[in-house]
Steps between C-alpha positions, in 0.01 A plus 500: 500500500106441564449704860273260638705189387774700707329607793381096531820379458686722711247451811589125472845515496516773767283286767759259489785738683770389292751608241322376151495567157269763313225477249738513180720225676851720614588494851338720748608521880217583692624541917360586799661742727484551875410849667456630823305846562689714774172707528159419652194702433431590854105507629512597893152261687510252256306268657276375253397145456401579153623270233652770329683676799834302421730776612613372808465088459787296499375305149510837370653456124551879416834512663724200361372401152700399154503660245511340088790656228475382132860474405577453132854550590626126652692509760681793400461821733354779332544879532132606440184394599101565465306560865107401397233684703182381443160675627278505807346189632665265306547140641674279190791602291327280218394832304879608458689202429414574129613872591837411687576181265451742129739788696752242612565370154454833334775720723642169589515661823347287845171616623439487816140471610445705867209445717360802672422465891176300527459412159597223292699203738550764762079467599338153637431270241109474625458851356466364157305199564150564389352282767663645785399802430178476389320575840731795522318668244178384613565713785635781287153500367282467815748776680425767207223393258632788273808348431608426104774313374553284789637126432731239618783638311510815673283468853842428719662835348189702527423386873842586572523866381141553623602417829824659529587709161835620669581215374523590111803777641652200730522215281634733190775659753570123529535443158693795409734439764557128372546627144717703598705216741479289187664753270781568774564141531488448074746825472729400810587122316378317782212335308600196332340559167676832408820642487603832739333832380281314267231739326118481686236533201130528585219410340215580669125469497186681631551536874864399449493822298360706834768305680800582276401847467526560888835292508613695233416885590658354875805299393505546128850640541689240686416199417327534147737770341577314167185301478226468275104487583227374262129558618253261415122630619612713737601901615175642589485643928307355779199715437471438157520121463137304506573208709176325510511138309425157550879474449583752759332630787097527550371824529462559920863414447588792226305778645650458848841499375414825288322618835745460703842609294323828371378592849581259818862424467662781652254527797513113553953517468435700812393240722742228306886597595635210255218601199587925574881409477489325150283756353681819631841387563613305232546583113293223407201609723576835327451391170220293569341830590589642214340212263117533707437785246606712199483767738794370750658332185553855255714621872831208396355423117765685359765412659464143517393454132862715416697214641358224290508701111475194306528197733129493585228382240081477519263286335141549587190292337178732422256309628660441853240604765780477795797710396301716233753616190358856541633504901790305409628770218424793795700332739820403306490824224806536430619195456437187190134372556352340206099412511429182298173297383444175406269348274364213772316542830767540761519696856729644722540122763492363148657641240579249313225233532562106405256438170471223266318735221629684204597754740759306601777615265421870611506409854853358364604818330395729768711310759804497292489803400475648889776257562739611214455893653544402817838275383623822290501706810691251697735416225613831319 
């Protein structure tokens, strides 16, 4: 199957919001599911009238949001399924249909496709339109004339965290906890798509990776005893991943997050009662600790790479500036990580880019061949 002819036709067909029919013609149910988030990311004096400071506003989409499975199997209930993670600052799921569709009809297993807080249809739509934004980064600019990699795609993330980077703990205690609340309601037979005790699969991808790893090392245990993890981009700690990207976050952004998690955030938890009790008094909090460095990592590697033996596979790209392969193979030694090339220009927001060259049969290859792995795991 041609990747880009794929990635075209599956954006069509999944604007429309209903069940439909897949690129080689058999039947593909493609639903949307309803969730509700039990926990808030708490800011005390929220008062803003910022366009960004959504926390507390009654349109606020982050809380009650749907979420798409690709089900190859009918209407049949299933007992195992594929979570998707995707990465940081990511507003479409158009760049993993192709992903979630090829591991669907490989495991034959449904993939469901789960938005972290503030990303994806959990954030306004007006933080992906280029025109609303626009001035936001104009003022980006005039704020800090210094500032690189600043653009529409990433200004309403990187205002955010420069303003208030609690909020990178917050919103991922958010999403762990509604991971987690997903995978109780999967395993409990209360969802309508699987049967009771059904198997939770991850497959997971750059900051997805960060945000499995601290579910895991927390919770690994009890709700993901039996399942399997494949890592796409992704492993490396806080203090070793290079944030800065068009794609991503601009650099002000980046360096106050770094800042602030390598030297404010236990001085700033003091004044914060909600922000000192998630980070101290909780096992996710914990193990988000524990993933800021290799240093606080090495303290709980052993252990929690002892409970997943040969559940847990790595696949890192060389050239990925972001999650580098070197960082990647410190943080996870001990476990499968595999560091691949390809012959075509890719990057770590784009690994597999959409050409209409001769390179498009190794774009082809390369995507197949990450898929088959990543099937294998899930399948055997």
């Amino acid at each position: 199957m041609n990747y880009s002819y794929l990635y075209q036709t599956l954006k069509a067909q999944f604007s429309s919001g209903a069940a439909t029919h897949s690129p080689d013609g058999s039947a593909l149910g493609i639903s949307f599911e309803e969730f509700h988030s039990h926990t808030k990311a708490y800011l005390p004096d929220l008062n803003s009238n910022s366009t960004f400071d959504i926390e507390n506003k009654d349109n606020n989409p982050n809380n009650d949001f749907s979420y798409p499975v690709i089900n190859p199997t009918g209407n049949k209930k299933a007992d195992d399924c594929i979570i998707m993670l995707h990465g940081l600052n990511e507003r479409s799921w158009d760049k993993y249909l192709p992903w979630a569709y090829t591991l669907a009809m490989y495991t034959n297993k449904p993939v469901i496709l789960f938005p972290i807080a503030y990303h994806m249809n959990r954030s306004p739509k007006d933080w992906q339109d280029p025109r609303m934004m626009n001035p936001f980064v104009r003022e980006r600019f005039a704020n800090d004339p210094g500032v690189s990699a600043s653009s529409v795609a990433n200004v309403a993330l990187s205002s955010r965290l420069t303003n208030r980077p609690e909020r990178f703990l917050l919103s991922g205690f958010q999403a762990a906890n509604d991971l987690l609340e997903l995978t109780s309601v999967i395993k409990s037979g209360h969802h309508p798509l699987f049967n009771k005790d059904a198997n939770v699969n991850l497959f997971t991808y750059s900051i997805g990776t960060f945000l499995t790893q601290i579910v895991m090392m927390a919770h690994g245990d009890e709700y993901f005893a039996e399942s399997k993890i494949f890592n796409f981009c992704g492993g490396s700690t806080f203090a070793d991943m290079r944030g800065t990207s068009r794609y991503i976050l601009d650099s002000v952004a980046f360096e106050k997050l770094q800042h602030y998690y390598n030297e404010e955030i236990s001085s700033d938890a003091k004044n914060n009662s909600y922000l000192y009790e998630v980070l101290n008094n909780t096992l996710l909090g914990e193990s988000f600790r524990s993933m800021l460095s290799m240093e606080g990592l090495k303290k709980r590697k052993e252990k929690y790479f002892s409970t997943l033996k040969d559940r847990f596979a790595t696949v890192v790209l060389k050239k990925d500036t972001v999650m580098r392969p070197e960082n990647v193979k410190e943080s996870l030694a001990g476990t499968m990580v595999e560091e691949w090339d390809f012959e075509f220009k890719y990057s770590h927001v784009t690994p597999f880019p959409l050409l209409t060259n001769k390179l498009v049969h190794q774009v082809n290859e390369a995507f197949d061949r990450l898929m088959v792995k990543a099937a294998l795991l899930f399948t055997i």
